[in-house]
N, C-alpha and C positions, 0 to 999 in steps of 0.2 A: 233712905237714899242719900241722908246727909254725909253719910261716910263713904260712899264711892270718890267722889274727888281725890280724897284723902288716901284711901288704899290705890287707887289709882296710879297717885305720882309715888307711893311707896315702890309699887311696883315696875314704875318706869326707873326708879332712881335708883332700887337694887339690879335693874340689868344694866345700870349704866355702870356701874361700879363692879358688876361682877367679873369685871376683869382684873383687879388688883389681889393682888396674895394677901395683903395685911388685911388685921381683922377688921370688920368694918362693924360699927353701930350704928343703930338704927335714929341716931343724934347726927349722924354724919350725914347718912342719905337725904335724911329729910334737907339739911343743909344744903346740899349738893343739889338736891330739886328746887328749894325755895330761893336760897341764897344768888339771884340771877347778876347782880351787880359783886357777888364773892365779896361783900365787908365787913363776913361774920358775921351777920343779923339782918334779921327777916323783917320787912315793911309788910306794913299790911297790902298794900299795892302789889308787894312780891305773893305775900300768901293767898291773895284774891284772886293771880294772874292765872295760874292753872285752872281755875277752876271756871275762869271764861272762856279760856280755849275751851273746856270738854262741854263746857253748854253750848259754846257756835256749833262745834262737832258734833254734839247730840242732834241741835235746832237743826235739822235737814231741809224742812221747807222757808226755816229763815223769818216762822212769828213771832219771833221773841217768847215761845214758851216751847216745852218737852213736852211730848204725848203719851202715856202710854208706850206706843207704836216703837217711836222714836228711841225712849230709853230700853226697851228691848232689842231693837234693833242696832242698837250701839254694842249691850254687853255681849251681844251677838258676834259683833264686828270683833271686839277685844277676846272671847272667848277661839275666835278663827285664828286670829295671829298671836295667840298663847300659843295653839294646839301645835301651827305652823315653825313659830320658834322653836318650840320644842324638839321638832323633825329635822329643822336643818343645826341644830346645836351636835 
């Protein structure tokens, strides 16, 4: 589960970019997700931040912990609006 955060914001950070023509790396993206104040380099503050958004986002009933239920219910929610993007792309 430690790698979901991570391919997470990969995956948010290559549909934000996938509008540019030029080649993109995968040095870039990551940048373009973490880099929130853009100074070229990543705080830890920066690379901590997404990954509290998706655990308030996961934590549904708000206990300070993921259940089970919960993280299913998330990849659930992500695998709808993949399918969804998809259809209206």
């Amino acid at each position: 589960m430690k790698i979901a955060p991570f391919l997470t914001a990969m995956l948010l950070a290559g549909s934000a970019l996938a509008e540019t023509t030029e080649k993109i790396f995968a040095g870039d993206a990551f940048m373009h997700h973490y880099d929130s104040n853009k100074d070229g380099s990543i705080s830890l503050e920066e690379f901590q931040a997404p990954a509290a958004r998706q655990f308030e986002a996961m934590d549904t009933n708000t206990d300070g912990s993921i259940s089970k239920e919960e993280a299913t219910d998330f990849v659930e929610r992500l695998r709808s609006e993949m399918r969804e993007n998809n259809t209206t792309q």
